[in-house]
Structures are given as C-alpha cells and as structure tokens.
N, C-alpha and C positions, 0 to 999 in steps of 0.2 A: 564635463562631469569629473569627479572630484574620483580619483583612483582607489579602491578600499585596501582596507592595509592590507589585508590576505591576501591581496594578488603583489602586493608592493614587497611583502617579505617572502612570497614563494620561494621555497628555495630553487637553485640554477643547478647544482651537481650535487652528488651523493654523497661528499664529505659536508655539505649543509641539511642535508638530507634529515630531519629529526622524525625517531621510531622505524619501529620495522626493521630491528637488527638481525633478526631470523632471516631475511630476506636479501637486503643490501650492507648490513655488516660485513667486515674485514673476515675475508675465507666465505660468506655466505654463497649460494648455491646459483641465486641469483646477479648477487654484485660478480660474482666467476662468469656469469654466461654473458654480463653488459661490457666485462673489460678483456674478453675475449674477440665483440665483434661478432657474437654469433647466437643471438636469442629468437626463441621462439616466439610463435603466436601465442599469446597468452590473454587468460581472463584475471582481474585484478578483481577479486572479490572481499569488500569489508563494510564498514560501515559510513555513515556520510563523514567527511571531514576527515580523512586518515592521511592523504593522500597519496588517493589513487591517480588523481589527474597529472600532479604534480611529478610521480615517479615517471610517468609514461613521457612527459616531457622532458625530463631530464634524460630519460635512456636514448632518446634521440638526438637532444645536445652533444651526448656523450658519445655518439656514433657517427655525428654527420648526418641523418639520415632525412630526406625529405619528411618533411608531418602536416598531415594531414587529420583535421578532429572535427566530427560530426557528432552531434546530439539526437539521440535517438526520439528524443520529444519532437522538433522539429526538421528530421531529417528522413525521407522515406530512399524507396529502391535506386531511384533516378541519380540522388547526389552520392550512395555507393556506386553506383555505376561509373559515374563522373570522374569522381576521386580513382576506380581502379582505370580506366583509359588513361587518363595522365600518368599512373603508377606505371603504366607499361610503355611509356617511354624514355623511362628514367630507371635503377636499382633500390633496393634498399626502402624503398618508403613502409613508413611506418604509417595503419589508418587507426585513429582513437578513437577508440566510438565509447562515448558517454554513456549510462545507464543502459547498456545492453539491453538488458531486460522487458526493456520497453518496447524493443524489436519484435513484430510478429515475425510467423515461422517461414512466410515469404520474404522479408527482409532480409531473415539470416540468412536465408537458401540462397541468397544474392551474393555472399559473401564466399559462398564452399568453395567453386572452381577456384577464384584467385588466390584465397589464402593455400589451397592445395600444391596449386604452381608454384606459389614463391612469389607472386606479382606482386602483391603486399603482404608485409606481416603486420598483423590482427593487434589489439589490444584491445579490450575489452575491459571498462569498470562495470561493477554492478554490486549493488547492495542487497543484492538477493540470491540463493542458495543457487548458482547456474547448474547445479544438478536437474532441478527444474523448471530451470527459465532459458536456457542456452539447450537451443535442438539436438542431439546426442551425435550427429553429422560434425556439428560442426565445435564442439564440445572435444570432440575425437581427434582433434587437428588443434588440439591447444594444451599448455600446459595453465593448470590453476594455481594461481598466487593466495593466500590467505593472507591479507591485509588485517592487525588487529588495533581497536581502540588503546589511545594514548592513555599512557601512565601518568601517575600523579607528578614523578620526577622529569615528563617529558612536557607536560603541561606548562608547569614553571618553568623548563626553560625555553619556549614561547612565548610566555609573559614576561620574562627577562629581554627578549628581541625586541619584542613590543615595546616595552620601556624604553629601551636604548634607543633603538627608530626616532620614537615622538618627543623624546627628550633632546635630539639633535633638530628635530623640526622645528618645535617650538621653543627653543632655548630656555628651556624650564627645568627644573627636576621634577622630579615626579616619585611620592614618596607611597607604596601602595602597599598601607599598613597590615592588609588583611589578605590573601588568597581563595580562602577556602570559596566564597559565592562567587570569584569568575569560575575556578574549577568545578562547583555545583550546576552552572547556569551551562559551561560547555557541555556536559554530559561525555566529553574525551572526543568533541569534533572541532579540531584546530580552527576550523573556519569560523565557529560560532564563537568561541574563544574571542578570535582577534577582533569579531564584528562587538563583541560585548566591551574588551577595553578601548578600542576606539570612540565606540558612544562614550561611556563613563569619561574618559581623558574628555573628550571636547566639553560635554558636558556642563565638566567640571572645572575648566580653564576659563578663567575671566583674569581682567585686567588687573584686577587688584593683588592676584596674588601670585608672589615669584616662584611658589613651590607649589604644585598639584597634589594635595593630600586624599588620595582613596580609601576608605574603608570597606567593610564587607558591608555595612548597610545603605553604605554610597550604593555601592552597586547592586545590591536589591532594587532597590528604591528607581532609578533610571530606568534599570533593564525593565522592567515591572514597568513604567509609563511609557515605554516605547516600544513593547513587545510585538505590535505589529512589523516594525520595521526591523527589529533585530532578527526575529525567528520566524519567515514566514511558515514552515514547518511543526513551530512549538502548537502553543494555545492557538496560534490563529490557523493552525491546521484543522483541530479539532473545532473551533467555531466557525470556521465556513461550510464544514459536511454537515454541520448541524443546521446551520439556515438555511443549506440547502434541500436537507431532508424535511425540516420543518415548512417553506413552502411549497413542497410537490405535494405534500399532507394537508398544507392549509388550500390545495388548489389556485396558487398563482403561479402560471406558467411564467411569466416576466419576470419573477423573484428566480425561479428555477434557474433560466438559461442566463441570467446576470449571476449567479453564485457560482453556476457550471463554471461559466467563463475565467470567474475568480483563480478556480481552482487550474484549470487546463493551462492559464498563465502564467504560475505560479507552479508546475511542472508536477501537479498531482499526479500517479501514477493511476491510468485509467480505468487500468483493473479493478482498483480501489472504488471508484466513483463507480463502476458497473454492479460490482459486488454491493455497492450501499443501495442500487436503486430496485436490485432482487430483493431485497431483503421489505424493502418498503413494498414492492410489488404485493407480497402476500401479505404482509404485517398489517398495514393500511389503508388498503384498497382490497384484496380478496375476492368473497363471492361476488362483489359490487362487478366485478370483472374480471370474471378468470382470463381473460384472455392478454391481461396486464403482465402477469407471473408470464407467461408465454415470449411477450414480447421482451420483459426483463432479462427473460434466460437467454434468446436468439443474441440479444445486445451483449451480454458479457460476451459470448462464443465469437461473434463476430469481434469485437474488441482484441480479442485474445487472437485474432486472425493478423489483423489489420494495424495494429498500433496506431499510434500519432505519426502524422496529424489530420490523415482520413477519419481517423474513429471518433475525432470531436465531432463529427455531423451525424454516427449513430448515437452518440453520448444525446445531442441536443433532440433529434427527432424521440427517445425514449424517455429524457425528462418531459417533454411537454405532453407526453400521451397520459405519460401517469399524473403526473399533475393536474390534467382535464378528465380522468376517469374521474366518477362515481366511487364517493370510499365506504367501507367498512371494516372494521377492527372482528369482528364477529368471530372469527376462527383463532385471531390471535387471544384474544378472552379465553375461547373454550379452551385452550390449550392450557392455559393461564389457570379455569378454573379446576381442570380436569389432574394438574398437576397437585393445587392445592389440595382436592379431594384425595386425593395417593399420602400426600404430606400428612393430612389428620387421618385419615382409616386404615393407611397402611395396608396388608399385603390379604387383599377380600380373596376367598378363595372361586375361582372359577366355575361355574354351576354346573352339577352333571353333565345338562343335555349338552353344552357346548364344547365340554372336551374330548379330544381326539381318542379313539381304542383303534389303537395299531396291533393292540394283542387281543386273544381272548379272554384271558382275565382280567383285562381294561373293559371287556364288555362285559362280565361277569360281574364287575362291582359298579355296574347301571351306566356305565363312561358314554358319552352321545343316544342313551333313551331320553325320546320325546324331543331330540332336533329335530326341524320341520325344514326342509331346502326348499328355497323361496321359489324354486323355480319350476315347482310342481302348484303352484298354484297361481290364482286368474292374478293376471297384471305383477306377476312373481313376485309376489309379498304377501305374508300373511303375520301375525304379531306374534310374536316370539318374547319373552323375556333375555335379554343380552348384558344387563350387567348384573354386578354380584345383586343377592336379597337383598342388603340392606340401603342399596342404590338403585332399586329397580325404579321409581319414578324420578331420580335424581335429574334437572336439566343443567347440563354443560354446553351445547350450544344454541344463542339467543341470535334467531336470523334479525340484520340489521331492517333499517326503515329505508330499503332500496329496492326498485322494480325486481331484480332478479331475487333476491331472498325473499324479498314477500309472497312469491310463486311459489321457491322451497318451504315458507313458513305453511303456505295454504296444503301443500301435500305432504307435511310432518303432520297438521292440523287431521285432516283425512285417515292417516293411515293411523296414528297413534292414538285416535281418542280415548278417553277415558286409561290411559296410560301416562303420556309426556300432555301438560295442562298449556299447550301450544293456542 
C-alpha cells in the first residue's frame, strides 16, 4: 500500500514543525517545557489537520521517550491498562490517545492513578472543547494546549513541500498556476491539503507531458469527482447520516446497520450517530411508539458511558428497533403547524379563565373565573375552551393511521365533539 503524502512529509522535529508558533515557536511556553526535558500531561485541543498528532510525536523524538498511541475509536480500558504495565517497567513513556473525547468516563477513570504517579505522561488530542469532554479528574492533572487552524501563509508553505516532494519523485516540474481551491477545498487542515494535491498531481500526470500544469479548476474539478475518497469527513459525511436516517425512516433495518457500519468505520463520532437517531426517535416514529424516544435517549446516555468500540452494539440494536417500529410524523407536523399558526396570528391573548391571579386584583379583573379542574370531574375531563377565541376549533394535531393514535384519535373523538371535528 502506497504511503500518503501526509504521513511522508510529517514533520520529525519542531524546527520542520509548520504553525502553532504560540506554542512551539523560539522562547514559546511550550517549545521551553520540550527542550527542557520536563513536560506535562497535556490535552492538545484544535481542529482536524493542525497537528496535533504530529507534535505529540515529535515531543517524544525529541526527548527519547518510549511512545505509546492508542485510538480512542478502537481502543478500550484493557489496551490502557496494557500500555500502563509496560510503562511501569521502563521511565518517561509518553501515552497518545487519539480523539480523547471519544473516551467514556470509565476509560478516562483508567487513566487517573497512572498519569497521577508519573507512570505515564498523558497526551491527549481532541477536537472538542475538553472543558466538556475530558472528566474534570482528570482534566485537573493536565495542562490544555490550544492548537489553532493554518493560515493562508502556512498553507502555501505546505504546498510548496508538496511540490518539492512530487517534483523529486516524479522528475517533473510541476507548475501550479492557481492556489486559492487547494486552500478553499482544505478548509486549514493540512492533512486534507496534501490528500487534495496528491490526487490532483497524479491525476494530472500522464506521459505526455514534461511539466504538470495545475489550475484552480483543475482542482475543482478532480476533488469534485473523487470526493468520496479525498474527504471521508466532507459531503460524504453529511450523505451517509442521511441514508442512514433516511432508511430507519423508510423501515429497512439492513440499509440501517450497513450505513451504521459505514460511518463507525470511517471513525464517526458516536455521540453524533446517537444524537441523529433521538432526534428521528420523535420526528418519525413518535406516538406510533413512545417507547422508541425511550430507547433512543437510554442509547445516547449509554453511549456517552461506554464509547467505542462497545457502543457499536448499542448503536446497532437501537438502529434496527427504530427502523422496525411503526412511524408517524404526527407531532412533528403539530409542532410544525402550531408554529406556523403563531407566525400568521401572532401574539392571541390568553383567555380570562386560564390565566393565573397570584393577586387580588388579578382576580378582581375576572383572571381564572370560569376555570374548571379536570380533576373534579367523572373520568377528570370535562371541555373547557383552551386556546385563544379566534382558534378555539383550530386542529394542530392530526393522530396518524397507526394502532396507537387511532385509540388517541377515538378519545379526542369522545371527549371533543362538536368542538375539535376529530
């Protein structure tokens, strides 16, 4: 398998080191505590492609230091465990844990005693605010790095490496008339950068001709017909939660746990995928089965327990439940219509009987005469008017064509007649 150039040009020490002069610049606070010998456990917190991995490596090159780098995607309590046994028969090991974040609060609790000791020091990337993704234990035993996105001037000069590289590889020139769409298409993540000219150079290399001409439409154009393979992150991020919300919706389990799978491979953050299938839990399925939302919410909380790569077998038993319920949109409409009705009539004023007299001259000006408390009457319901006059038979919610709303529709029918035309 063919090496990608981002791992070929990573840089090896902190004078190749590009960005992040706040941090590893000449006199910085951090490049002082690496060439001292003497750094803390630390969270590297930025955004994808800054590098964070990259520095964590280097600080270790630069110290001597055994390294040791686990992935929070595929790596639970046991291979912490692992990594800190062996740390304790040696000094100095540095453990790199990838996307932190991803760690439940059992994972990181794995980590407290040893980074406390001294057995290992900690580094920790993550692309999420560790104020509230790193457990305040163990958040308290580290210093935060603020990692920030590449500037336009740091950008080109990783497209100037770039060139150099492929221009010694391929004994070509390579003349790359335009910038602005690799810097557009990276979005300031080095990594997506070099995967972008790498495609576009090969691309664009055929035999016939001695010099690689690039344009900015060159590279629209490639990155645009290859996007699944440049960005699994970009568009084909946002088009795999969609087929995959789209068939829990359409009720094929088999499209669900093949999209799941998509995504969980492809190092989707789980939270994310739990969060989308709450949200579907009520949106699309609803009264059809309350007990969906139930199970949607216990799966985020356990998620948020457990991380990967336990939590891919809550992830799947709660795509195929909601997929095989019974749907209905019903309440998402009401809300939908109940909003629009606000949007055209604006702000109806609340009817006597219903509002609150906390004073006496809130009952003096009629405030709650002629409310009726249901619970003084048979089967505690009796009909009341409840929204403004000029909406009092207004319908906002239409129960769907499902066993359980047709029950609800049957006793809105009963209690509302000649009111709501149920």
């Amino acid at each position: 398998m063919q090496t990608p150039l981002a791992e070929i040009l990573r840089p090896q020490s902190l004078d190749d080191y590009i960005g992040q002069k706040h941090l590893v610049g000449k006199g910085s606070i951090l490049r002082l505590a690496i060439e001292s010998g003497n750094i803390p456990s630390m969270i590297l917190w930025g955004p994808p492609g800054v590098g964070k991995t990259t520095l964590a490596k280097i600080i270790a090159n630069t110290l001597f230091c055994p390294f040791h780098s686990l992935s929070a995607i595929n790596s639970g309590v046991k291979e912490v465990r692992d990594v800190i046994e062996k740390a304790r028969q040696t000094s100095g090991t540095i453990l790199f844990i990838d996307e932190i974040h991803r760690f439940s609060k059992n994972q990181q609790d794995s980590l407290l005693g040893a980074v406390e000791q001294g057995i290992v020091t900690l580094i920790g990337a993550t692309t999420e605010n560790p104020s509230f993704e790193v457990i305040s234990p163990l958040l308290s035993r580290c210093q935060v790095y603020v990692l920030r996105t590449f500037d336009e001037d740091e950008l080109l000069e990783i497209i100037g490496k770039a060139k150099q590289h492929l221009e010694q590889k391929l004994s070509k020139a390579i003349d790359i008339k335009g910038t602005a769409a690799l810097i557009r298409i990276s979005t300031g993540d080095a990594r997506k950068l070099l995967n972008a000219v790498e495609m576009v150079v090969s691309q664009m290399n055929t035999d016939a001709n001695s010099t690689i001409t690039i344009t900015n439409e060159d590279v629209s154009r490639i990155i645009q017909q290859n996007i699944s393979v440049y960005d699994k992150q970009g568009e084909m991020h946002y088009d795999i939660i969609s087929a995959f919300i789209k068939s829990m919706r359409g009720s094929d389990p088999n499209a669900a746990v093949y999209w799941l799978a998509r995504m969980i491979a492809s190092g989707e953050d789980p939270l994310f995928i739990a969060r989308r299938m709450l949200i579907l839990a009520s949106e699309d399925i609803g009264l059809a089965n309350p007990n969906a939302l139930l199970l949607a919410n216990a799966c985020f909380d356990a998620v948020n327990k457990i991380g990967y790569p336990e939590c891919r077998i809550i992830l799947s038993q709660t795509a195929v439940y909601l997929a095989t319920s019974p749907k209905s949109n019903s309440t998402y409409m009401a809300i939908e219509a109940a909003l629009g009705e606000v949007n055209r009539s604006g702000d109806l004023p609340v009817p006597l009987h219903l509002r609150n007299a906390p004073t006496q001259l809130m009952k003096d000006l009629s405030y709650s005469d002629g409310y009726k408390y249901a619970h003084d009457y048979q089967g505690n319901f009796t009909q009341l008017q409840f929204l403004p006059d000029s909406l009092q038979t207004q319908i906002l919610y239409q129960p769907s064509d499902n066993a359980k709303e047709q029950n609800i529709k049957q006793s809105l029918r009963n209690h509302w007649h000649g009111v709501y035309d149920y």
